[in-house]
N, C-alpha and C positions, 0 to 999 in steps of 0.2 A: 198515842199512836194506835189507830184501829186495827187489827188482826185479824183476816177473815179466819174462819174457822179449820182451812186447809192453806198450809202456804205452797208455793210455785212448785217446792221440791216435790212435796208429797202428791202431788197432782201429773207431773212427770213420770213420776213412779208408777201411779195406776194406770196412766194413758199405757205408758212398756210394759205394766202385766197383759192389759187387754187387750195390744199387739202381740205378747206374745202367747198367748192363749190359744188366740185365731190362727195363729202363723202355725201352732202344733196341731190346731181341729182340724185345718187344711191338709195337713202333711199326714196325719192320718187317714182320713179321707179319702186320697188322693191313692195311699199301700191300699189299701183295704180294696178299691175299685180295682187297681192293677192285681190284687191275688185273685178276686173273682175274675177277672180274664184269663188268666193265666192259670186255672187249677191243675191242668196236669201237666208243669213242667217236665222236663225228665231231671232227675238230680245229675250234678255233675261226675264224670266219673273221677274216680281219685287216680285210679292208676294210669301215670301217662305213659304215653307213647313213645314206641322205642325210636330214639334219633335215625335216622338215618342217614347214611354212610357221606362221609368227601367224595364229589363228583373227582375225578383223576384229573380231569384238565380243567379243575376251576370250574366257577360258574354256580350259580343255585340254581338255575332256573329249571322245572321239571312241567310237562306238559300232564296234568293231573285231572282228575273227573270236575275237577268245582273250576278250573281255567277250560276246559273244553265248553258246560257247560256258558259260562261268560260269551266266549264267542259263539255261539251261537244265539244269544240271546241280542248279539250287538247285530248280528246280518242283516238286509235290508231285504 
């Protein structure tokens, strides 16, 4: 019986290291581009925000600066 010098397994195995090699150069890559865009994020704050209160008659909905903005952005 002739035997190449790699059989099928071991040849599977390097084809999956060499995908997955690429598959981490990429994925680094890829952080690395997004923190140069991104250099001065602001850090998150930790301390959150105090809830604010049950409307009395039910309801959540609150007419707020970032839904003002929206409609205005929707007007024609």
């Amino acid at each position: 019986m002739n035997k190449s010098p790699r059989s099928t397994n071991e040849e599977g195995r390097a084809g999956l290291n060499r995908r997955t090699l690429f598959a981490g150069a990429s994925t680094v890559g890829a952080l690395a581009a997004a923190a140069t865009l991104i250099p001065g994020a602001p850090a998150e704050d930790t301390a959150a925000a105090e809830p604010r209160p049950a409307p009395a008659r039910g309801g959540g909905y609150t007419l707020s600066d970032h839904v003002k903005q929206y409609y205005q952005t929707t007007r024609i």
